[in-house]
N, C-alpha and C positions, 0 to 999 in steps of 0.2 A: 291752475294751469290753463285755465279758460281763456284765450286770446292772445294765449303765447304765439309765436310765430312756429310756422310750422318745419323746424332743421332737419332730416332726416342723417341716419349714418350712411355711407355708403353702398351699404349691402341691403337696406332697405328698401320695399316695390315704390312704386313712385305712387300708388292708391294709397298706402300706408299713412292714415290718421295719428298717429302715435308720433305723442313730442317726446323729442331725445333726451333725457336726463344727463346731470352735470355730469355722473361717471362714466356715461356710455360717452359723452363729447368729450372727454378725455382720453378715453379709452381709443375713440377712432383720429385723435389728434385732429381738432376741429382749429380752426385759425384763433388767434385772441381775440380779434374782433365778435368770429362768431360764439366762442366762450362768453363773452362777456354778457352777449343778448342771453345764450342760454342762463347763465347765472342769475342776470336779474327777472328775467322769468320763474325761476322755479328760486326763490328764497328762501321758501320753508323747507326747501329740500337739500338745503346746504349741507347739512351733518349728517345727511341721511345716511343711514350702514346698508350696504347692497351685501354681495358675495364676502364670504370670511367676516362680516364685520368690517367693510373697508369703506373710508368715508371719502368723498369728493377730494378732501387735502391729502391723504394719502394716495389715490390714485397721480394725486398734482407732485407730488414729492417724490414718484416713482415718473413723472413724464420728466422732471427736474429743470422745467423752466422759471424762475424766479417771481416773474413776471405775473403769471399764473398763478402762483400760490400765494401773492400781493393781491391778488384778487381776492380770492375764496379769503383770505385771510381780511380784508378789509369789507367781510360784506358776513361776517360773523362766521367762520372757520373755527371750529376747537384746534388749537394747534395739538393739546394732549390728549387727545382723544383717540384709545386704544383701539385696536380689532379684535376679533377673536381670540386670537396668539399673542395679546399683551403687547401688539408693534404700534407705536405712535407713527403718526408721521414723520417725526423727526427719524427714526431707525428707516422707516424708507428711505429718504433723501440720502441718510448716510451709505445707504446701499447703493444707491443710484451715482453719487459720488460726486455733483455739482454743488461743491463747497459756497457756494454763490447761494446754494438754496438752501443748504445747511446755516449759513447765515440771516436769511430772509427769514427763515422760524425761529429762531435762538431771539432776533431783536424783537420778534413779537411772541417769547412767552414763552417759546417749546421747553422741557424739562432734559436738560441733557443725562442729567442723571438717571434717566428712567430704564429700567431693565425690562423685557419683554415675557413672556410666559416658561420660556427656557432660561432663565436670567441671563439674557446678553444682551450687551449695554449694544450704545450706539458702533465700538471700537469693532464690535463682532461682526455687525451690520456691514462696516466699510470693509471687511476683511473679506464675507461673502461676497457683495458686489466686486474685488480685487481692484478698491479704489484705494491706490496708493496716497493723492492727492487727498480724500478725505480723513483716510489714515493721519496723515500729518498734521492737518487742520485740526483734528479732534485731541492728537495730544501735544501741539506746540499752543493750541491758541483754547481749546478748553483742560488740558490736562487731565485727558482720559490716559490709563495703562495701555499701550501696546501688549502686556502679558496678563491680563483681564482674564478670570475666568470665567464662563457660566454654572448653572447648576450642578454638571456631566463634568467637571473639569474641564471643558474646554478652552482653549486659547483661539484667541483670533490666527496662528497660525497654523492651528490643526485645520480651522477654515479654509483658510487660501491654498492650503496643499491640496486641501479634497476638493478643490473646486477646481486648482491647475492654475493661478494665476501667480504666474513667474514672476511679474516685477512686482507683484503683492510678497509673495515668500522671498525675494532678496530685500526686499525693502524691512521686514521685520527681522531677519536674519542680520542685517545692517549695525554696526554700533552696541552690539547685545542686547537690541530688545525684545527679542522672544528668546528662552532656552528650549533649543533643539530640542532636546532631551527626556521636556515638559509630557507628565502620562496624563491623560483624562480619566475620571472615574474608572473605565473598563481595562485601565494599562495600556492606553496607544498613545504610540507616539507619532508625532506629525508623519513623519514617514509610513508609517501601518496607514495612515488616510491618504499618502501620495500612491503607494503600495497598490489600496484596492484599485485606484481608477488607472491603474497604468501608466502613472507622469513620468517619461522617462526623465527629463532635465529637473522636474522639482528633486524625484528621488537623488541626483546625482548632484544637483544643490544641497541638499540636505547633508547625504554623506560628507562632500566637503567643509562641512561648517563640524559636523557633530561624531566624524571616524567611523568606520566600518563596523563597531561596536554594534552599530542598533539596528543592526539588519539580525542581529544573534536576541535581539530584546523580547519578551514573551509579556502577551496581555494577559489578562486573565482567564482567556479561554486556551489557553497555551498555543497561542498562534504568534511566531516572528512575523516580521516583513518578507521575510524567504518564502515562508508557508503562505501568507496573501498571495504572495508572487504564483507559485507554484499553481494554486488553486485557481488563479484568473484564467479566463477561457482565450482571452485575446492574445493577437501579435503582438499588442508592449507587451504584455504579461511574459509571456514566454521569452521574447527579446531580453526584457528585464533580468529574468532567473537566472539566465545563461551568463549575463554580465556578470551576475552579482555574486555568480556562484566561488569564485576565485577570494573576491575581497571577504568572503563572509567568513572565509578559513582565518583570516591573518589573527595572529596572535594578540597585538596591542589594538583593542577595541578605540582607542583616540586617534589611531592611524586612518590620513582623508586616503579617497584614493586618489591614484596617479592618472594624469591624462596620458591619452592615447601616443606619447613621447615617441615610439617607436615605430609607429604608421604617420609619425609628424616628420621623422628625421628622415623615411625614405619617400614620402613627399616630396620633401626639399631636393631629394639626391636623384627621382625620376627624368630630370631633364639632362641634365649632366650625363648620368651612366647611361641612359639608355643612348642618347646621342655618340658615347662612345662605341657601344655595343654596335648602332646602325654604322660607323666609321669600319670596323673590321669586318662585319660582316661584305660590305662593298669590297672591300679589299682581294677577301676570300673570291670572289665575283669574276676578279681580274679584269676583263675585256667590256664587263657589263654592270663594272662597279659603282661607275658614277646614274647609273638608270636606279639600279639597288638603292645605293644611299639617298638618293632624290624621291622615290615612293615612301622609302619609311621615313624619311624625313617629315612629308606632309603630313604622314598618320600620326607621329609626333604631337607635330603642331596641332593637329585637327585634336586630338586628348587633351591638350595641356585648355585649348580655349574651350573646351565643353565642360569645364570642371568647374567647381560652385566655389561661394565664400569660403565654405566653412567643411571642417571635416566633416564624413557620413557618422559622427558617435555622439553620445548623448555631453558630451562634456562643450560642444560647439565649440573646440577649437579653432580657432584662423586657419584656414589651407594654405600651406606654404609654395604649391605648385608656380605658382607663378613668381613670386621673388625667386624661384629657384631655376625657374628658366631663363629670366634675367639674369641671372650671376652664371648659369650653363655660357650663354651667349657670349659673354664675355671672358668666362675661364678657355672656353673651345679657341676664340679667337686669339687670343693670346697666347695657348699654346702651339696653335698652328703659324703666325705671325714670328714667334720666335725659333722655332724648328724647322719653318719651308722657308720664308719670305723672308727673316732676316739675314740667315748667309748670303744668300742673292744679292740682296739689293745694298746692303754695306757697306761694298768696297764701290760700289756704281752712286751709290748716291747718301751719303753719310749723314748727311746734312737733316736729309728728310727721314730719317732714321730715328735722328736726334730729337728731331721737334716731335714726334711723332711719341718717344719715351715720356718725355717730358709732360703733353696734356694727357697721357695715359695715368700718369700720377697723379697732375692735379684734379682729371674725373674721379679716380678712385678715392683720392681725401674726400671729397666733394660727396660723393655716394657713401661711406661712411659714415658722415655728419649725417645725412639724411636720414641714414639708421639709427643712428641714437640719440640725435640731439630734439631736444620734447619743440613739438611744432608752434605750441602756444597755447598751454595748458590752462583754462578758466576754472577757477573754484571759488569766486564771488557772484553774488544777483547782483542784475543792474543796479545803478544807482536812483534811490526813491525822492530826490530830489526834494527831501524835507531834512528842516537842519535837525529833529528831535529823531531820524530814522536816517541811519547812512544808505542803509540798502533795504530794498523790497524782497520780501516774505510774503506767507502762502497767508497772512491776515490781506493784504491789499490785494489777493488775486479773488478774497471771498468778498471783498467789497467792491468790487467788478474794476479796478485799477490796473488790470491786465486780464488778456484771456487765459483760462485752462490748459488750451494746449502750450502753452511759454514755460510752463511750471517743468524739470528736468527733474523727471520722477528715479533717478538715476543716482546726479550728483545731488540733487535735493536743492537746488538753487531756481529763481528764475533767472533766464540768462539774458546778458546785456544784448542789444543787438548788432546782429553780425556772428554771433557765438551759436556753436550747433554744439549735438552730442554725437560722438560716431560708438556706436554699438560693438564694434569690433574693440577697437579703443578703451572703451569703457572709460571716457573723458568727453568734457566738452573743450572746445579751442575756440581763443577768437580768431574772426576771418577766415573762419572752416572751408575750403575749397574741396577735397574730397577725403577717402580716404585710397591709399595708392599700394591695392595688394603688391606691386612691383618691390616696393620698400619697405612693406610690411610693417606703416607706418602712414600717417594723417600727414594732410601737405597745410597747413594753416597761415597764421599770421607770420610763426617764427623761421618759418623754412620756406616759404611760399616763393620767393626770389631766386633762393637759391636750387630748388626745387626744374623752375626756368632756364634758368643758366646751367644748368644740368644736363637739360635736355637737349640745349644749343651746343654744349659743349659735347655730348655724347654723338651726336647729331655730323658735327666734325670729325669726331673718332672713327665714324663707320664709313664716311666719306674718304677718309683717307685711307682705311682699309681696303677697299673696295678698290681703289686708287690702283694702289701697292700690290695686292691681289694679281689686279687685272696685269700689271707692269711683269710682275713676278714670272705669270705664264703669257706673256709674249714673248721672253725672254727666254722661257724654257721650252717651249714650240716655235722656234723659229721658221725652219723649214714649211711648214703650215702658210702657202701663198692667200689662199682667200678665206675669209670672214667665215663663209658656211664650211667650210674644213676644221678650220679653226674651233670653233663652238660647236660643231660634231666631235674633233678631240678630244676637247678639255671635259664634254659630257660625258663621256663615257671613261674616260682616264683617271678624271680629277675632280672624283667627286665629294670630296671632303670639302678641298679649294671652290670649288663651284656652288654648293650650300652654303656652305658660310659668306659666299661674296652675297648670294640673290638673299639671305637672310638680313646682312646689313643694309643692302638696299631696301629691304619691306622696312627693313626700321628705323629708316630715314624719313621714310615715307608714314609713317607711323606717329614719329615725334614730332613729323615739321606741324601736321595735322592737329595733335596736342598742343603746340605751341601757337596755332595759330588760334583754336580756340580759346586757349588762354588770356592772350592777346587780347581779346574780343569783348572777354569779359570785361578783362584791368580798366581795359579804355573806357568802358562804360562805370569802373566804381562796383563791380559785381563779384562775387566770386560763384561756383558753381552750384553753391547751395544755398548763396545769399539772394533772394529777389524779391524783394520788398516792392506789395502788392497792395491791394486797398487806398490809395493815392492819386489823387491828381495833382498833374503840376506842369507849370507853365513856361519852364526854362527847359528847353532842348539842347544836352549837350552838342556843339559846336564841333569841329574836328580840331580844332586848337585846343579845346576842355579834352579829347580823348586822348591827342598827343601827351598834350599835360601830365594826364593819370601813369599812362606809361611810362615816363620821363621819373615820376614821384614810384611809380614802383619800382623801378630798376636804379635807384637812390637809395631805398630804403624806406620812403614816404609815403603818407597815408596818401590813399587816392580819394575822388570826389563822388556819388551817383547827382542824378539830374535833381535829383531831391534836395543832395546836399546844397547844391550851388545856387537853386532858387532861395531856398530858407535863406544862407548865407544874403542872397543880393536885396531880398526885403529888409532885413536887419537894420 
């Protein structure tokens, strides 16, 4: 080590004599560059076993840069060379879950086959790491078991429960390949290891896949998952029990449980009834009705926008709050429209009456398709552009032919571009724009226009309300000579009529706003999740190229980004 340069770690005094060895430059994440000096300085200390038995390659297959471990590995690395615990490198890397690096050792020599001192192969590795991505790789492209056992009987999904990695336990739960059910040596089932550490969403995945049955199941120290429950000192613990206490009763142990349906359904119904409830109560009010229904109005409102995605329960339901104040909005309106304002205005003005019916039907066909018709559901990887492979797989994302994050640890695809996954959804679409708690439902490729025209035409709808409203009570305050009389009346008189007008105006004001961003995007070839980054390029869309786009999306037609239209005009 005599004339090696002298690297320090970070934490080291600047007098400090002492050169840095390959694992501590590991360990402090030293650059490549300076890795490389450090390497070929210390050569004899390439395989060297520091803490546990761990060699330079295993700390590199635990940093899981590829790059790195091309190094140590081309400057004499044992790729199989165990630690203390029987772990190669290769069970690192799989831990680590950069399939890139799990390839980097496989091509030069690692033993996939190689089980560690617990006997757990690599499959166990990626399960503790909760690398879904390695998961795959190891049994689509080396055909390891997904329900592998170790020594203890373990499963790689007794793993990912007890460590809490969700899209690790739906991803084995997926297609049958782990059984729920599965006891290790001591009678636990993946639930008794989601049990101990408190997971409220693993345990409630699990129940849904394997029925209420195995919360009743005894290991062999005669403990259920009730009694783990019971015994944990924490708030999931306790949370958990209280849940679990009801399902634990039911008779047919294959029965999942049921989602929170009944704190789903008066979600939906909080905007509606309550806005009823503030309507009579104004009423009750008499003289100071429209002040009444105009405070709880806004308290309303101020609720409905403070509330989250997702229900407060472990089953992460969608919250319906807000589709349900959009359909509120429109049921209120429309019963007041037919009950105040249409006898009024009827025999005065028919006409407008008429049109008026009319795009009220074609918005509501319109907003019904937006609820059940599938936005533009993707369930193929892009295309791999070789005639012996139609499409790319999680082998070309380990041969660096895409990045890691492209990989949709979900639908299990890589997805073409332009294509997102929405969470809520639990789908990917192409030309993902967002997802639109209003519709309780993704705005993508398939709906994305009419989505638009939805909002222009909705847009119309409130404008003429608003119209008719206002018509309605000039009409029925006549005597009312000036402006400020008039809007002291109607305030305190009519205050059903008077919310409901400044409510369609916020949401005119609301939609023009959405639609103007919309807009903005189209014209550019974007949508709101698509922004394709890492690029230069030398054609700037024109305002003739954004009219274009607009023009092709309100057609039906793909639109252009500034990307596409250089590539295209080199060609």
């Amino acid at each position: 080590m005599d004339g090696a340069p002298r690297m320090f770690a970070p934490f080291a005094e600047k007098h400090c004599e002492k050169t840095v060895s390959i694992c501590d430059a590991l360990q402090v994440f030293f650059s490549f560059e300076q890795l490389k000096e450090v390497v070929r300085s210390n050569l004899s200390a390439i395989n060297k076993k520091e803490f546990h038995g761990n060699t330079p390659l295993h700390k590199s297959s635990l940093r899981g840069d590829p790059k790195i471990t091309e190094l140590l590995l081309s400057h004499g690395a044992s790729v199989n060379e165990p630690n203390d615990y029987g772990e190669t490198p290769f069970h690192f890397a799989c831990k680590q879950g950069n399939v890139a690096n799990i390839y980097t050792l496989l091509k030069n020599g690692a033993d996939k086959t190689w089980r560690d001192a617990l006997g757990r192969s690599g499959m166990h590795h990626a399960a503790i790491g909760g690398s879904v991505l390695a998961m795959h790789y190891l049994a689509h492209v080396l055909g390891l078991q997904y329900d592998d056992v170790d020594f203890g009987g373990v499963t790689p999904l007794h793993l990912a429960c007890a460590q809490g990695f969700q899209d690790a336990v739906k991803y084995l739960l997926r297609k049958e390949r782990c059984d729920v059910r599965s006891k290790d040596m001591n009678g636990n089932l993946p639930i008794h290891f989601a049990c101990t550490t408190g997971l409220t969403e693993t345990v409630w995945t699990l129940l849904e896949k394997g029925g209420c049955g195995m919360l009743n199941v005894e290991n062999q120290k005669g403990q259920t998952p009730m009694t783990v429950l019971k015994e944990g000192g924490t708030r999931a613990h306790r949370y958990l029990h209280t849940e679990m206490q009801n399902w634990a009763k039911i008779v047919d142990p294959n029965k999942a449980p049921t989602g929170p349906l009944l704190s789903w359904i008066v979600m939906l119904l909080v905007p509606t009834v309550s806005f009823i409830n503030i309507v009579f109560t104004g009423y009750l009010f008499k003289g100071l009705g429209g002040l009444v229904i105009s405070v709880l109005t806004v308290c309303l409102c101020f609720y409905v926008m403070g509330q989250g995605h997702r229900l407060p329960h472990m089953s992460r339901w969608s919250n319906p709050l807000f589709f349900g104040a959009f359909a509120a909005g429109i049921v209120h309106t429309g019963i007041l429209y037919t009950v105040k304002i249409l006898p009024v205005l009827w025999s005065l003005y028919p006409n407008l009456v008429i049109i008026s019916f009319s795009l009220a039907i074609v918005m509501l066909s319109m907003y019904v398709k937006l609820l059940l018709g599938d936005p533009g559901t993707c369930q193929v990887s892009r295309n791999s552009n070789n005639h012996l492979e139609e499409y790319m797989n999680i082998e070309h994302l380990a041969k660096g032919l895409c990045r890691p994050e492209e990989f949709c640890v979900y639908c299990e695809i890589i997805p073409p571009e332009r294509v997102k996954h929405c969470k809520i959804c639990e789908r990917c679409f192409y030309d993902h724009d967002h997802h639109c708690l209003f519709l309780l439902n993704c705005v993508a490729r398939n709906n994305h226009r009419l989505f638009v025209l939805f909002l222009l035409l909705t847009s119309v709808m409130h404008a003429l309300f608003a119209v008719q409203a206002s018509m309605y009570l000039y009409m029925l305050y006549p005597a009312e000579t000036t402006w400020t009389k008039f809007a002291i009346t109607i305030f305190f008189r009519e205050g059903w009529v008077n919310m409901l007008i400044i409510l369609n105006l916020l949401s005119i004001f609301w939609e023009v706003m959405v639609v103007m961003a919309q807009f903005l995007m189209i014209s550019r070839g974007l949508t709101t999740t698509y922004h394709p980054t890492g690029w230069s390029v030398r054609y700037k869309l024109t305002t003739k190229d954004k009219l274009n786009n607009i023009c092709n999306f309100l057609r039906g037609k793909r639109t252009f980004t500034a990307r596409d239209l250089y590539h295209a005009s080199t060609v």
